[in-house]
C-alpha positions, 0 to 999 in steps of 0.5 A: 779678442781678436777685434779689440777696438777701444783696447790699449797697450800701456808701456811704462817709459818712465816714473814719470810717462806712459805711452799708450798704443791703441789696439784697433785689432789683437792679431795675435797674443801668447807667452814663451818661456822667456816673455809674453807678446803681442802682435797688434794692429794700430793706427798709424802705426800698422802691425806692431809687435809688443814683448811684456808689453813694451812695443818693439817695433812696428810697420810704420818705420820698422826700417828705420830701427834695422838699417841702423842697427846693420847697415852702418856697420855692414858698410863699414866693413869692405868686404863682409863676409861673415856676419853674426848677429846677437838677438834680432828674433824678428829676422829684420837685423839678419835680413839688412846684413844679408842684403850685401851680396858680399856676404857667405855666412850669417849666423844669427843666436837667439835664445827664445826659439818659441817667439822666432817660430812665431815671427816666421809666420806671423811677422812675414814682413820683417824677416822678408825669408832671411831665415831661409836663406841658405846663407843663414845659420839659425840657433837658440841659445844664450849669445854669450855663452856661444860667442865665448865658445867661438873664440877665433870664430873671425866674424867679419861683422858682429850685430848685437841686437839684444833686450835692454838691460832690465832689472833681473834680466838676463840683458845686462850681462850683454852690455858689459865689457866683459861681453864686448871683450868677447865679442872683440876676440870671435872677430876678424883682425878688422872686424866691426861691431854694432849694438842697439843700446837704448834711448838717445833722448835727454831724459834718459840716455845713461845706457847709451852714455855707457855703452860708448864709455865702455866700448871705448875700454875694448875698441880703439874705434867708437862712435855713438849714433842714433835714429828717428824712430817715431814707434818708440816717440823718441830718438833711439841710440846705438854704437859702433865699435871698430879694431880698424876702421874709423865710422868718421872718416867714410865719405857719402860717396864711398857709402853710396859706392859700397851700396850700388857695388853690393846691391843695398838699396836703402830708405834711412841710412845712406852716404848723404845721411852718414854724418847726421846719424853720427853727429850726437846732440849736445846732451849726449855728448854731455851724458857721455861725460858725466853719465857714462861709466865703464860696465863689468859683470860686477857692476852692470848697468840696470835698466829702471826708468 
């Protein structure tokens, strides 16, 4: 299979909608202990890679994705030093925090050690040698079992890059506020923490709405953000979360500052940019009212479009 032309990758994006990628060259396929994947050429949109066949990200705006996911959060902070990030197995999330120069510890827990092993060789332009930095401490196992066992751990900032949370996956334990409870006490007094949390498009944006309502229970600072990520043809939604710092009241000019200061040389986030990340459209706003509702271990949220 490796000249696939005429093949196509579908994703299920709804009951109503499928996305359907075409496949101009299978790289590579196989399947760990926890997924299957899929590493494809397509057009347009160049190397991709597929996990259960849901698209994951791409080299057409792979930056798009992990600037959001790090750099709000990594600027925020005035002097991070110790970073962990939650997931993130193509190395990219690890690789935007460690593009700080303030930065002395990045540890960074993945749980499928088999696709990380993959990602290092295959996906060279994503972790960009993150994984060998001597900075970066790399571990496979379940994030929060660890995080729960570094309690007082004082991470500076916290990136939870994790799967959405899937019916029967082990997901929706990691969008609780149970979780984000731990979270908060492995941080530093003004630690801040970011997390991918799903679709910020009108058609589905509850997990997103949920996440804020949630993060609200755990931390006085929080605030939804979202990123124009063509690959996934939709907005796509993150929050972050602060015991001190509000994410409003930073100017583009101490943004562009803490970058030049830090040696971060960015295409998507910047200080001109901050405010439109952060300004949600109406209906999320709307969903955050009307949707959103607090996550527990008891009562996650399920992931069924």
């Amino acid at each position: 299979m490796s000249d696939a032309t005429g093949m196509f990758i579908n994703e299920t994006h709804t009951s109503a909608a499928i996305w359907q990628y075409r496949v101009e060259k299978m790289i590579l396929e196989g399947k760990t202990k926890y997924q299957t994947y899929q590493i494809a050429d397509v057009p347009r949109f160049g190397k991709s890679l597929f996990l259960d066949y849901n698209i994951q990200t791409s080299l057409l705006d792979e930056y798009v994705f992990h600037e959001c996911m790090s750099q709000p959060a990594m600027t925020l902070h005035p002097n991070p030093q110790k970073v962990l990030v939650c997931g993130g197995g193509e190395g990219a999330t690890l690789r935007e925090a460690l593009f700080h120069n303030t930065v002395k510890e990045a540890v960074m827990v993945d749980i499928d050690e088999e696709l990380v092993d993959m990602v290092k060789v295959h996906m060279k332009e994503w972790h960009q040698g993150a994984f060998e930095d001597p900075r970066t401490t790399l571990l496979h196992t379940d994030a929060r079992a660890w995080i729960q066992e570094h309690k007082g751990a004082n991470f500076d900032v916290i990136l939870s890059d994790l799967p959405n949370p899937h019916e029967d996956g082990p997901g929706q334990m990691l969008f609780t506020k149970e979780y984000f409870q731990l979270c908060h006490e492995a941080m530093s007094e003004n630690g801040v923490f970011a997390m991918q949390a799903g679709s910020a498009n009108e058609n589905y944006p509850a997990c997103m709405a949920c996440c804020i309502k949630t993060l609200q229970e755990v931390f006085p600072y929080v605030a939804g953000y979202y990123g124009i990520v063509s690959t996934f043809f939709q907005p796509w939604g993150f929050v972050l979360a602060s015991k001190t710092l509000d994410p409003m009241a930073i100017s583009a000019e101490e943004i562009n500052a803490r970058h030049a200061a830090r040696g971060v040389k960015l295409k998507y986030y910047t200080g001109r940019f901050h405010q439109a990340c952060f300004t949600l459209p109406e209906y999320l706003v709307r969903a955050v009212e009307n949707e959103g509702r607090i996550l527990t271990d008891a009562e996650p949220f399920v992931w069924d479009a």
